[in-house]
N, C-alpha and C positions, 0 to 999 in steps of 0.2 A: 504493500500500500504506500508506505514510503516512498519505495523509486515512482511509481504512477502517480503519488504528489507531486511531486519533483521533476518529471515529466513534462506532468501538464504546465507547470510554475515556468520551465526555461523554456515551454513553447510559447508562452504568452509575451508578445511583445516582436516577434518574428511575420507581422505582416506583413514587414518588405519582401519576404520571401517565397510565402504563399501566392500573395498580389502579383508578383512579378513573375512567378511560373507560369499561375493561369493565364494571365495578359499575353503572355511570350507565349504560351502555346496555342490560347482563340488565334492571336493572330497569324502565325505560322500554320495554322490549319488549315485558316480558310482563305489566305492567302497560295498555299501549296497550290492547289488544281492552276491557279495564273501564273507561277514560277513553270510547271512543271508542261502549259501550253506553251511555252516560248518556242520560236519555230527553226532555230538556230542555238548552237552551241554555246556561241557567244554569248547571245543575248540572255541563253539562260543562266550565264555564270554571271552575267552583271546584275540580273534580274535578283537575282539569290543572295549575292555579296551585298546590294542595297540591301535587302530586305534585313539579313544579317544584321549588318554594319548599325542601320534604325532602330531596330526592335533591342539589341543589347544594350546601346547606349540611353535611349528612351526608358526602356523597363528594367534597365540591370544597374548600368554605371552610375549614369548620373543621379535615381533615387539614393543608392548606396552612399555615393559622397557626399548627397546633400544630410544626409540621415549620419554619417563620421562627421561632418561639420556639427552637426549638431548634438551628438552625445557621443565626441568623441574614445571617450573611456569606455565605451558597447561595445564596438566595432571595432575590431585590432585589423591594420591591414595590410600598408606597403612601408617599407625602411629602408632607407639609404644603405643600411650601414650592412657595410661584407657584399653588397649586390652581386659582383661580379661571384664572389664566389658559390650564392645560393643558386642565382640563377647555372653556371656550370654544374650544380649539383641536381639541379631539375633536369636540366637537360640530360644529364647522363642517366634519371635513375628515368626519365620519359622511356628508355630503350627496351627494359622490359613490357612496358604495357604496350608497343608498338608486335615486341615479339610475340606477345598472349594473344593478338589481335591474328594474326598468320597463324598460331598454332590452331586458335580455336575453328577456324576454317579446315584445317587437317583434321581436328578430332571432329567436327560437322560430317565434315564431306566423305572424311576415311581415305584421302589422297593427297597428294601433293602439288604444288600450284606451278604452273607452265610458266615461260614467260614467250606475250605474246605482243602485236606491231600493233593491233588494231583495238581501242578501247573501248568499252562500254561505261557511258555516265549519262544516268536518267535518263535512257533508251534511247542515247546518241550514239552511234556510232562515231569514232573517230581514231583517223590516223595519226600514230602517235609521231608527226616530226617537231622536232628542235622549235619550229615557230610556236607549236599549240603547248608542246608540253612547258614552255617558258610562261606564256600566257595563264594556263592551266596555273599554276605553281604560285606565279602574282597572286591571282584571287584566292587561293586558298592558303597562302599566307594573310590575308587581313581574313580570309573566315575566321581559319583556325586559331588567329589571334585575339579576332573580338570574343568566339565564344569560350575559348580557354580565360580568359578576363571575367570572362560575366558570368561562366556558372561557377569558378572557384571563388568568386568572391560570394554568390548567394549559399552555394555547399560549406567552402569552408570559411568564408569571412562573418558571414553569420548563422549558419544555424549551425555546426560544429563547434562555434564557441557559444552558442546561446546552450546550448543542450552541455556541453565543458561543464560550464559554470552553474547547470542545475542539476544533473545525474551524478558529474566525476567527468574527470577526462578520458579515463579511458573507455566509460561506457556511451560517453558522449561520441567521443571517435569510431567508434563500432557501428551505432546508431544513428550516425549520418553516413558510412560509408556503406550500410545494409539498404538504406534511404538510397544512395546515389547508384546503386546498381539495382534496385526494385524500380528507377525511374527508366532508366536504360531497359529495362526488362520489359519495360510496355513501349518503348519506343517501335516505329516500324523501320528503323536502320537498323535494329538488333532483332538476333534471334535469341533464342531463350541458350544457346551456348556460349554465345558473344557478351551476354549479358554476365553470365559466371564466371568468365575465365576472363576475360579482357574489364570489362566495365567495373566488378569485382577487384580485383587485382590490382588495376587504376584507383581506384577508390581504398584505399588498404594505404596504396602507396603515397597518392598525395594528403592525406590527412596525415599520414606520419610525418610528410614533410614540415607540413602546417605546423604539428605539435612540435617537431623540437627546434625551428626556427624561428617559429612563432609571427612569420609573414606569409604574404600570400606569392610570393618571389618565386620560388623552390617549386612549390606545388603550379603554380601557371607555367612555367617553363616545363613542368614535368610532361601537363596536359596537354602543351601545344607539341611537344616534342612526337606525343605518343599518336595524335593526333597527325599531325601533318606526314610522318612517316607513314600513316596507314593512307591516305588520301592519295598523295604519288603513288603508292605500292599498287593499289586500286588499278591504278592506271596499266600497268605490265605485269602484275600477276591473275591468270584463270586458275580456279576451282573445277 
Protein backbone atom coordinates (compact mmCIF):
# COMPACT_ATOMS: atom_id res chain seq x y z
CA UNK A 1 0.00 0.00 0.00
CA UNK A 2 2.84 2.03 0.64
CA UNK A 3 4.78 1.93 -2.60
CA UNK A 4 0.99 2.57 -4.55
CA UNK A 5 0.90 5.80 -2.10
CA UNK A 6 3.97 6.78 -3.27
CA UNK A 7 3.13 5.81 -6.66
CA UNK A 8 0.38 7.73 -7.05
CA UNK A 9 2.01 10.97 -4.93
CA UNK A 10 5.25 11.07 -7.67
CA UNK A 11 2.74 10.78 -10.43
CA UNK A 12 0.93 13.74 -9.59
CA UNK A 13 2.25 16.76 -10.89
CA UNK A 14 3.75 14.95 -14.33
CA UNK A 15 1.12 16.51 -16.65
CA UNK A 16 3.61 17.70 -18.88
CA UNK A 17 4.20 14.38 -19.72
CA UNK A 18 0.81 12.70 -20.05
CA UNK A 19 -0.35 16.09 -22.10
CA UNK A 20 2.43 15.99 -24.38
CA UNK A 21 2.31 12.05 -25.34
CA UNK A 22 -1.31 12.26 -26.00
CA UNK A 23 -0.89 15.76 -28.03
CA UNK A 24 2.21 14.05 -29.86
CA UNK A 25 0.53 11.09 -30.60
CA UNK A 26 -3.41 12.74 -31.81
CA UNK A 27 -1.21 14.53 -33.99
CA UNK A 28 1.16 12.08 -35.44
CA UNK A 29 -2.00 9.81 -36.16
CA UNK A 30 -3.86 11.74 -37.90
CA UNK A 31 -1.45 13.43 -39.59
CA UNK A 32 0.29 9.84 -40.74
CA UNK A 33 -2.34 8.90 -43.66
CA UNK A 34 -1.00 13.00 -45.22
CA UNK A 35 2.81 12.01 -44.49
CA UNK A 36 2.51 8.66 -45.73
CA UNK A 37 0.39 10.18 -49.34
CA UNK A 38 3.31 12.03 -50.32
CA UNK A 39 3.98 11.07 -53.98
CA UNK A 40 7.75 11.22 -53.97
CA UNK A 41 10.41 10.31 -51.62
CA UNK A 42 11.54 13.45 -51.17
CA UNK A 43 8.60 15.12 -50.35
CA UNK A 44 7.89 12.58 -47.87
CA UNK A 45 11.09 12.86 -45.90
CA UNK A 46 10.47 16.79 -45.77
CA UNK A 47 6.84 16.06 -45.11
CA UNK A 48 7.86 13.87 -41.85
CA UNK A 49 11.12 15.92 -40.80
CA UNK A 50 8.41 19.16 -40.57
CA UNK A 51 6.07 17.31 -38.92
CA UNK A 52 8.96 15.92 -36.57
CA UNK A 53 10.90 18.98 -36.02
CA UNK A 54 6.84 20.97 -34.86
CA UNK A 55 5.26 18.49 -32.97
CA UNK A 56 8.66 17.94 -30.59
CA UNK A 57 9.43 21.27 -30.09
CA UNK A 58 5.61 22.57 -29.71
CA UNK A 59 4.70 19.43 -27.33
CA UNK A 60 8.03 18.39 -25.97
CA UNK A 61 10.97 21.10 -25.62
CA UNK A 62 9.67 24.16 -25.26
CA UNK A 63 6.80 23.14 -22.51
CA UNK A 64 9.69 21.38 -20.69
CA UNK A 65 11.89 24.42 -20.53
CA UNK A 66 9.21 26.77 -19.92
CA UNK A 67 8.20 24.33 -16.89
CA UNK A 68 12.66 24.11 -15.72
CA UNK A 69 12.27 27.98 -16.00
CA UNK A 70 9.81 27.76 -13.63
CA UNK A 71 10.41 25.05 -10.82
CA UNK A 72 13.79 24.69 -11.68
CA UNK A 73 14.68 22.21 -8.63
CA UNK A 74 11.65 19.49 -10.43
CA UNK A 75 13.31 19.18 -13.56
CA UNK A 76 17.15 18.01 -13.57
CA UNK A 77 18.25 18.38 -17.13
CA UNK A 78 21.22 19.42 -19.30
CA UNK A 79 25.01 20.43 -17.63
CA UNK A 80 27.93 21.95 -19.18
CA UNK A 81 30.04 20.25 -17.03
CA UNK A 82 32.24 16.96 -18.49
CA UNK A 83 29.80 17.37 -21.92
CA UNK A 84 32.26 16.02 -24.14
CA UNK A 85 32.85 13.29 -22.08
CA UNK A 86 29.04 12.18 -21.36
CA UNK A 87 28.11 12.67 -24.55
CA UNK A 88 31.20 10.18 -25.83
CA UNK A 89 29.83 7.98 -23.29
CA UNK A 90 26.28 7.98 -24.95
CA UNK A 91 27.56 7.52 -27.95
CA UNK A 92 29.41 4.47 -27.30
CA UNK A 93 27.01 2.75 -24.84
CA UNK A 94 24.07 3.90 -28.11
CA UNK A 95 26.03 0.65 -29.91
CA UNK A 96 24.50 -1.86 -28.02
CA UNK A 97 20.98 -0.88 -28.52
CA UNK A 98 21.66 -0.38 -32.32
CA UNK A 99 23.07 -4.11 -32.19
CA UNK A 100 19.73 -5.40 -30.05
CA UNK A 101 17.91 -3.76 -32.93
CA UNK A 102 19.74 -6.27 -35.85
CA UNK A 103 19.69 -9.18 -33.55
CA UNK A 104 16.08 -8.83 -32.72
CA UNK A 105 15.29 -9.10 -36.55
CA UNK A 106 17.59 -12.42 -36.52
CA UNK A 107 15.67 -13.89 -33.47
CA UNK A 108 12.07 -12.47 -35.52
CA UNK A 109 12.86 -13.71 -38.76
CA UNK A 110 15.37 -16.91 -37.79
CA UNK A 111 17.83 -15.50 -40.59
CA UNK A 112 20.37 -13.26 -41.26
CA UNK A 113 20.17 -9.91 -43.08
CA UNK A 114 21.55 -9.53 -46.81
CA UNK A 115 22.94 -6.53 -47.98
CA UNK A 116 21.01 -5.20 -50.62
CA UNK A 117 21.32 -1.76 -53.76
CA UNK A 118 17.75 -1.05 -53.62
CA UNK A 119 15.78 0.36 -50.43
CA UNK A 120 12.49 0.03 -49.20
CA UNK A 121 11.08 3.32 -47.00
CA UNK A 122 7.25 3.66 -46.56
CA UNK A 123 6.76 1.71 -49.61
CA UNK A 124 9.23 3.62 -51.79
CA UNK A 125 11.34 2.19 -53.49
CA UNK A 126 14.78 3.53 -53.97
CA UNK A 127 18.05 3.29 -55.40
CA UNK A 128 20.59 3.44 -52.97
CA UNK A 129 23.31 6.12 -54.74
CA UNK A 130 25.68 8.41 -52.92
CA UNK A 131 23.17 11.50 -53.80
CA UNK A 132 19.91 9.93 -51.91
CA UNK A 133 21.80 8.02 -49.26
CA UNK A 134 23.56 11.77 -48.28
CA UNK A 135 20.07 13.23 -48.49
CA UNK A 136 18.42 10.38 -46.65
CA UNK A 137 21.14 10.75 -43.74
CA UNK A 138 20.42 14.90 -43.43
CA UNK A 139 16.88 14.28 -42.55
CA UNK A 140 17.34 11.62 -40.24
CA UNK A 141 19.98 13.34 -38.54
CA UNK A 142 17.48 16.22 -37.36
CA UNK A 143 14.68 13.31 -36.94
CA UNK A 144 16.66 11.31 -34.83
CA UNK A 145 17.97 14.24 -33.07
CA UNK A 146 14.71 16.04 -32.35
CA UNK A 147 13.17 12.83 -31.06
CA UNK A 148 16.12 11.49 -29.10
CA UNK A 149 15.66 15.22 -27.32
CA UNK A 150 12.03 15.09 -26.69
CA UNK A 151 11.24 11.70 -25.46
CA UNK A 152 14.50 11.46 -23.16
CA UNK A 153 13.68 14.51 -21.69
CA UNK A 154 9.75 13.52 -21.14
CA UNK A 155 11.05 9.55 -20.20
CA UNK A 156 13.93 10.40 -18.28
CA UNK A 157 13.99 14.27 -17.45
CA UNK A 158 10.72 13.91 -15.96
CA UNK A 159 8.89 11.02 -15.11
CA UNK A 160 12.15 8.82 -14.15
CA UNK A 161 12.88 11.60 -11.66
CA UNK A 162 9.39 12.28 -10.76
CA UNK A 163 8.69 8.60 -9.95
CA UNK A 164 13.02 8.63 -8.32
CA UNK A 165 11.88 10.81 -5.83
CA UNK A 166 8.49 9.19 -4.99
CA UNK A 167 9.03 5.13 -5.18
CA UNK A 168 13.31 5.17 -4.72
CA UNK A 169 15.55 5.35 -7.41
CA UNK A 170 15.97 2.25 -8.30
CA UNK A 171 12.26 1.28 -8.50
CA UNK A 172 11.62 4.52 -10.07
CA UNK A 173 14.38 3.52 -12.96
CA UNK A 174 12.72 0.01 -13.52
CA UNK A 175 9.34 1.64 -13.74
CA UNK A 176 9.94 4.05 -16.24
CA UNK A 177 12.20 1.90 -18.38
CA UNK A 178 9.18 -1.08 -18.19
CA UNK A 179 6.91 2.27 -19.14
CA UNK A 180 9.26 3.07 -22.17
CA UNK A 181 9.31 -0.26 -23.67
CA UNK A 182 5.27 -1.11 -22.90
CA UNK A 183 5.11 2.37 -25.18
CA UNK A 184 7.27 0.90 -27.99
CA UNK A 185 5.23 -2.39 -27.60
CA UNK A 186 2.13 -0.76 -28.80
CA UNK A 187 4.00 1.23 -31.30
CA UNK A 188 3.24 0.16 -35.13
CA UNK A 189 7.20 0.43 -35.88
CA UNK A 190 7.78 -2.22 -33.40
CA UNK A 191 6.95 -5.73 -33.06
CA UNK A 192 6.31 -7.36 -29.92
CA UNK A 193 10.37 -8.61 -30.35
CA UNK A 194 11.66 -5.29 -31.12
CA UNK A 195 9.83 -4.20 -28.36
CA UNK A 196 11.90 -6.71 -25.70
CA UNK A 197 15.01 -6.88 -26.95
CA UNK A 198 15.92 -3.51 -28.54
CA UNK A 199 13.21 -0.91 -26.80
CA UNK A 200 13.89 -2.87 -23.49
CA UNK A 201 17.49 -2.85 -23.42
CA UNK A 202 17.57 0.84 -24.65
CA UNK A 203 15.47 1.73 -21.85
CA UNK A 204 17.61 -0.24 -19.15
CA UNK A 205 20.60 1.50 -20.66
CA UNK A 206 19.74 5.10 -20.96
CA UNK A 207 18.01 5.54 -17.46
CA UNK A 208 21.33 4.08 -16.04
CA UNK A 209 22.89 6.67 -17.87
CA UNK A 210 20.47 9.24 -16.57
CA UNK A 211 21.06 7.86 -12.81
CA UNK A 212 24.75 8.01 -12.46
CA UNK A 213 25.36 11.30 -14.50
CA UNK A 214 22.48 12.73 -13.56
CA UNK A 215 21.96 14.65 -17.02
CA UNK A 216 20.19 14.13 -19.94
CA UNK A 217 23.63 14.24 -22.09
CA UNK A 218 24.73 10.46 -21.92
CA UNK A 219 21.31 9.17 -22.31
CA UNK A 220 20.39 11.46 -25.63
CA UNK A 221 23.52 10.72 -27.26
CA UNK A 222 22.97 7.07 -26.25
CA UNK A 223 19.34 7.24 -28.03
CA UNK A 224 20.22 9.19 -31.04
CA UNK A 225 23.35 6.96 -31.58
CA UNK A 226 21.17 3.64 -31.35
CA UNK A 227 18.63 5.40 -33.39
CA UNK A 228 20.26 6.64 -36.20
CA UNK A 229 22.47 3.55 -36.65
CA UNK A 230 19.36 1.53 -37.03
CA UNK A 231 17.73 4.14 -39.66
CA UNK A 232 20.82 3.94 -42.20
CA UNK A 233 21.08 0.19 -41.42
CA UNK A 234 17.24 0.02 -42.71
CA UNK A 235 18.51 1.40 -45.75
CA UNK A 236 21.06 -1.96 -46.92
CA UNK A 237 20.10 -4.51 -44.65
CA UNK A 238 16.96 -7.30 -45.83
CA UNK A 239 15.32 -9.72 -43.40
Amino acid sequence: MKLKSNLYKALEGINITIFSLILATLVTTVLSPFILSQRTIYRYLLTNSSLTICSSITFIILPYLLEKKRNGSVLEGFSRERFCFRALLGTLLGLPIAFSWILSFIVQYQTFPTLVNIGSIAGFEVKLTGSFISTYTMFELINQGMVSISEEILWRGVLQVKLQKGIGRMKGYLFTTLLFALAHFFSTEYTVVQALMEALLGGFIVGYLYIKTKTLTAPIFAHFTGNIIERIATLFLKF
